[in-house]
C-alpha positions as CSV (number, residue, x, y, z in Angstrom):
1,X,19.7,-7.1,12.2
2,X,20.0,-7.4,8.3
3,X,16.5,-8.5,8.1
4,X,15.2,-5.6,10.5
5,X,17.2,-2.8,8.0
6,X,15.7,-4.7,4.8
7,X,12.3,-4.7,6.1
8,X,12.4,-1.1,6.7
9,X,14.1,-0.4,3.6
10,X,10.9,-1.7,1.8
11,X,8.4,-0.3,3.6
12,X,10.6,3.5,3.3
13,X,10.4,2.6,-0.4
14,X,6.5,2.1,-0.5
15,X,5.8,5.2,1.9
16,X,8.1,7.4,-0.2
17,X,6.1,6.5,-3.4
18,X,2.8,7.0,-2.0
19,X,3.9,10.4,-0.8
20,X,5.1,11.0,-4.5
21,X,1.6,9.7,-6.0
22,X,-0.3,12.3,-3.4
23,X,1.4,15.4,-4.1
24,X,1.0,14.3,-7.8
25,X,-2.9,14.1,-6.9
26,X,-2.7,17.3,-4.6
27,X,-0.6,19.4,-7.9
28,X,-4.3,18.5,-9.6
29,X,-6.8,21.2,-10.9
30,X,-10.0,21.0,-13.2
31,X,-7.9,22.8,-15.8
32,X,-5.1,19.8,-16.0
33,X,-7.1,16.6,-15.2
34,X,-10.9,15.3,-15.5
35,X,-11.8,16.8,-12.4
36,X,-15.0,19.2,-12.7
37,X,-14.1,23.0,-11.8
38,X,-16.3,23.0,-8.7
39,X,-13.8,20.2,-7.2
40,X,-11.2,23.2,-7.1
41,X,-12.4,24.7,-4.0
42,X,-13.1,28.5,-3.3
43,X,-9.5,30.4,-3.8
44,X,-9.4,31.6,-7.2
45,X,-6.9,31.1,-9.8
46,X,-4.0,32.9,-10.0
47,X,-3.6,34.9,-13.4
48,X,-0.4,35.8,-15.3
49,X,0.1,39.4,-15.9
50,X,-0.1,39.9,-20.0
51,X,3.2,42.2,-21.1
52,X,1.7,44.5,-23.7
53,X,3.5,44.1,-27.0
54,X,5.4,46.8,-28.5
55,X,4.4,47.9,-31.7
């Protein structure tokens, strides 16, 4: 039984950090990482709103 709950202890292990390393890949754009904008797919970015300054 010890072996069974150790051997699925690893492989938990290495599943839960592929899952990590994928949503690091999906988190991914052309504007942080190597990737050429047209990789980015058809939804436009998403643009802060500028707060005008007070002068």
């Amino acid at each position: 039984m010890r072996v069974v709950v150790a051997d699925l202890t690893a492989r938990l292990e290495l599943v839960l950090g592929r899952v990590a390393e994928l949503e690091a890949r999906l988190k991914q754009s052309s504007s942080n990482s190597s990737k050429p904008p047209s990789s980015d797919g058809l939804a436009k970015p998403v643009h802060r709103r500028r707060v005008p300054r007070r002068r």
